[in-house]
N, C-alpha and C positions, 0 to 999 in steps of 0.2 A: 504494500500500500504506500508505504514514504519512500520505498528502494528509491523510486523514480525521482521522487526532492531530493536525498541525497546523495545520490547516482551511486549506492551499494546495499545490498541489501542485509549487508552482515551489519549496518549501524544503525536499522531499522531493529535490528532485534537486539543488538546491545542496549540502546535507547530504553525500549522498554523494558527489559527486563532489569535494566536499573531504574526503574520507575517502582517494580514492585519490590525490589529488594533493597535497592540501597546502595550496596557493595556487590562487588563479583570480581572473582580474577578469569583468567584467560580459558585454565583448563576447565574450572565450571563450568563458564560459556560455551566452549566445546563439545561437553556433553549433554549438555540441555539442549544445544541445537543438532547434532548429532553431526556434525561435520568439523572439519579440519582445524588442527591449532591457528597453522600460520595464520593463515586468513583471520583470525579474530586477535590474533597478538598485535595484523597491522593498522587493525581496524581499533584497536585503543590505541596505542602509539600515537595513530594519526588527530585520534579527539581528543589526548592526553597532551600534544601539540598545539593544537586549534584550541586549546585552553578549557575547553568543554568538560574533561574530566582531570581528577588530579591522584595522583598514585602513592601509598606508602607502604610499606612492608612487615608482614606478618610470617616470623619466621624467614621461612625460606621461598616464601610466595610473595609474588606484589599484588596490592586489591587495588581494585578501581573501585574510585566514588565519584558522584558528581562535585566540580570545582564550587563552592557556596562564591566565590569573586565572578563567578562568570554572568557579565549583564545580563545576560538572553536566557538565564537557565530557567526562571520559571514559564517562559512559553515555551521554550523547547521541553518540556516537561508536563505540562498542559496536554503539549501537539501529542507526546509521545503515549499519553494515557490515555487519550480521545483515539489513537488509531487502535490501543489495546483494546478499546471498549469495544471497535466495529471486529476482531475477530471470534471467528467462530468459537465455541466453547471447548469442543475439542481438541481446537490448537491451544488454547490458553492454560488449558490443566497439562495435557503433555509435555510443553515445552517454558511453557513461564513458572508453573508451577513447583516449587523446590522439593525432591522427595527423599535430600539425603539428610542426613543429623549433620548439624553446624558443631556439633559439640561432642565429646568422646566420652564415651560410656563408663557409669563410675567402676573399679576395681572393683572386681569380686561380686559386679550385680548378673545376674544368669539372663542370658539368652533370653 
């Protein structure tokens, strides 16, 4: 739906999917869209660049968040929720939807 405003369609789905979540690093991205690292490594780079998003590091991973300095973020932000709103429901549970644990299981609790 916005591939065509931002002439890619891997920033149409980073967009929103940091609309529902917040943060995401690269290999997340990858597998929620179920396609390639490089292509969504260049595609934050490139918005991480463009000032749009701002990057710090957790461990041995770098997260992407939206830059809070960037003038235009709450319409691009707006835009990006309003294209999540037109898709269909079955794409928005499959792929925007998070289904793994953010957080590590305490010691010694069972399966």
């Amino acid at each position: 739906m916005l591939e065509y405003l931002f002439a890619n369609k891997n920033v149409e789905k980073v967009l929103m999917y940091l609309c529902l979540h917040g943060k995401a690093n690269a290999t997340e991205l990858s597998r929620a869209f179920e396609s390639a690292l490089d292509p969504i490594q260049k595609t934050l780079r490139k918005l991480e660049a463009g000032g749009l998003l701002a990057s710090f590091t957790e461990g041995k991973t770098r997260v992407f968040q939206w830059n809070p300095r960037y003038p235009f973020l709450a319409e691009i932000q707006a835009l990006a929720k309003k294209a999540y709103s037109f898709l269909p429901p079955d794409i928005q549970e499959d792929r925007y939807q998070s289904k793994k644990r953010k957080r590590p299981r305490k010691t010694g609790k069972p399966l």
